[in-house]
N, C-alpha and C positions, 0 to 999 in steps of 0.2 A: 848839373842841376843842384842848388841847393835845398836838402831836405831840413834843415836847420830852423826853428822860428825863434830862437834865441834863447829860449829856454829850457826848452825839451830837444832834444837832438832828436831823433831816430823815436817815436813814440813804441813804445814796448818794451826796446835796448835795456831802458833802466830795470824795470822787472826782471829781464831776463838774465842781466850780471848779478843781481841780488840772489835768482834762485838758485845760477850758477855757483854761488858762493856760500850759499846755504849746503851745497848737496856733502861736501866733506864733514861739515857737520854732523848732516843727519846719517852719514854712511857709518863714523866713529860710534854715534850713539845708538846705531844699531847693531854696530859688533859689538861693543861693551855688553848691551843684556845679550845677543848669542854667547860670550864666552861663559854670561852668566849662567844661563841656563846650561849648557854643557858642564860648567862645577858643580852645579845642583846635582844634575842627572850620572853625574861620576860615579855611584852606585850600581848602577844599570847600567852605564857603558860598559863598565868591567864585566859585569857577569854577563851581557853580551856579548862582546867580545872573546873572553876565556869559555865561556859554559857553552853558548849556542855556536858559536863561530870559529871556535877553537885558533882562534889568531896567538901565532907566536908571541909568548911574554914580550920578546924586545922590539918589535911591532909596537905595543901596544908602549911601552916607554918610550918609545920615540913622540908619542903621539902625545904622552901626558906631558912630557918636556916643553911641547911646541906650543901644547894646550897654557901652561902655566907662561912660558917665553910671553905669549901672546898680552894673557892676560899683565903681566907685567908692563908691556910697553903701551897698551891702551890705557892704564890707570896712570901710568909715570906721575902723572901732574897733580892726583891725589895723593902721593906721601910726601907730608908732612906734618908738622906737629905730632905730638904725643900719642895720638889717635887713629894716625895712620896706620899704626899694628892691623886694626880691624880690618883696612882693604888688603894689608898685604901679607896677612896671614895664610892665605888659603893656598894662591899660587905657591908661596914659597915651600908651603908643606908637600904640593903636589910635585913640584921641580926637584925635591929631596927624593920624594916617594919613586918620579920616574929613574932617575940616577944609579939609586941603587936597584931597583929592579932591571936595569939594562944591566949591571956588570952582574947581578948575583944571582939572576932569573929566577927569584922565588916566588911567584905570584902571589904567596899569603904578603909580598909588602903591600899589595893594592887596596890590599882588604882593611890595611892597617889605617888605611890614611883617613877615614872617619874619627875614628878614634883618638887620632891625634889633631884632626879640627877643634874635636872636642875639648879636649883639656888645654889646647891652646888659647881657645875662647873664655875658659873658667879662669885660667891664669889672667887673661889681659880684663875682665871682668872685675874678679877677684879684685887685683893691684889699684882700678880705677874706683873701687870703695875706700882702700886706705889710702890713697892718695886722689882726692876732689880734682875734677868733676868725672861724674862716673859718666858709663860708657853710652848711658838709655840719653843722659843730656844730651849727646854727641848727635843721635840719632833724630830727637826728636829737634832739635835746630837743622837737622838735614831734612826732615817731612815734613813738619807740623813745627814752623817759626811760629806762628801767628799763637801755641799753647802758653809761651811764655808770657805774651800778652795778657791773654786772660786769665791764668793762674798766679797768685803772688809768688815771689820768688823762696821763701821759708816751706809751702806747705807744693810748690817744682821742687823742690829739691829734698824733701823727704821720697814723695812718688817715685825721684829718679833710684833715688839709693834702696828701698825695696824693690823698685822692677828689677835692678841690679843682681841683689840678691838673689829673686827669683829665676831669675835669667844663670845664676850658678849654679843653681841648684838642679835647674835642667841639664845643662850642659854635663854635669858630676854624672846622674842620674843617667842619661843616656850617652854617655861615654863607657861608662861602667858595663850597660846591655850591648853595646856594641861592639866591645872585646868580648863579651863572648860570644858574641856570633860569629868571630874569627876565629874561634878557635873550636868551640862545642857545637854548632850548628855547618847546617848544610850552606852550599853556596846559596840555593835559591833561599831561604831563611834568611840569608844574612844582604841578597838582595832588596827582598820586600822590607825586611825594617829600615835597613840603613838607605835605600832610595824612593820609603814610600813611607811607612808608618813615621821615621824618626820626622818627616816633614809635615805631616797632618799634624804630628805634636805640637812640634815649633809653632804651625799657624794657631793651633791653637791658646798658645800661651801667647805669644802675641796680639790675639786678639782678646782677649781677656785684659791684657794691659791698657791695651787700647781704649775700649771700650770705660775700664776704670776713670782714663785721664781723662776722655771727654765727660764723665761723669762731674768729675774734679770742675772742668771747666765749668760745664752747668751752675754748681755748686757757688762758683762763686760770683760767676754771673748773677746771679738770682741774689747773692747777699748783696753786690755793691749796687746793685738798683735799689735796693730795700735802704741801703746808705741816703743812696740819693733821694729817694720819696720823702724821707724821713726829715733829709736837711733842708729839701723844699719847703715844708710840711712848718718846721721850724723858722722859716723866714717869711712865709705867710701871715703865721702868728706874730 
């Protein structure tokens, strides 16, 4: 029997190889934010881990290796260009971090690895001010393409280079608290900032940025109509 009408073979088939070929996609972009979220919460795994569950140090390097490994191979296809530091800083610091904490079992290296986020970020922050374009550009043609549109590109590009800055100064600022919470404070202290307070900061300063550029946008939205009224306004007469 044929189910054929020349057009459509098998009615559904085509749907159903489409979602069949959808599903690797969405399985990939659903491990990428799990690893993501698992880097975030890398503050609270450790102190889980070591403080409540007392899992052996190389246990838990094994774990941070696989964690970084992983993350590695699901981004593969984002390093390149100059900017790629930004996705592949974090594994690689953590693939360091688990290393040596498997051959030299000191747990305080776990504790370290915020710390050197930190100033990894101020470094690649830093360097993308004296050498254009800075790193908030990068971000905002990764969220918000459509900001360049409505902001001119002189007064994008002052915005980028103070969020920059700001964005250093954080990083400085909470690298600095977060050695010493490796060193002067307790494990649980050094859990709640480095996997709770250092991230309500972040959101915070992020949103503040935010919030400024759409202002920006408004700002000029609102001038280049006042343009146009004006040129109308002018050809009228």
């Amino acid at each position: 029997m044929c189910l054929s009408n020349g057009k459509d073979p098998v009615p559904g088939v085509n749907i159903l190889q489409k979602n069949e070929a959808a599903k690797p996609g969405r399985l990939t972009h659903r491990m990428k934010h799990l690893l993501g979220v698992l880097i975030v919460l890398y503050p609270l795994l450790v102190f889980g881990a070591l403080v409540i569950f007392k899992l052996p140090v190389r246990y838990l390097s094994v774990f941070i290796i696989a964690l970084a490994a992983a993350c590695f191979l699901m981004n593969r296809h984002a390093y390149k260009g100059r900017r790629a530091l930004v996705v592949f800083i974090s594994p690689a610091i953590l693939c360091c971090t688990g290393i040596v904490c498997l051959f030299t079992r000191a747990s305080i290296i776990f504790k370290i690895y915020p710390v050197l986020a930190n100033f990894a970020y101020l470094v690649i922050l830093a360097e993308s001010i004296l050498i254009p374009p800075p790193v908030v550009l990068y971000f905002i043609n990764l969220f918000d393409r459509a900001a360049k549109d409505r902001v001119p590109p002189e007064p994008l590009e002052r915005y980028c280079r103070r969020a920059t800055i700001a964005w250093c100064v954080f990083f400085a600022v909470d690298g600095c608290v977060s050695l010493a919470t490796v060193f002067w404070a307790s494990d649980i202290i050094w859990g709640i900032y480095n996997g709770g307070i250092t991230y309500v900061l972040m959101g915070l300063v992020f949103a503040g940025e935010y919030l400024i550029l759409k202002l920006m946008e408004k700002k000029h939205q609102a001038a280049g109509l006042t343009r146009e009224n004006g040129d109308q306004s002018g050809v009228h007469t």
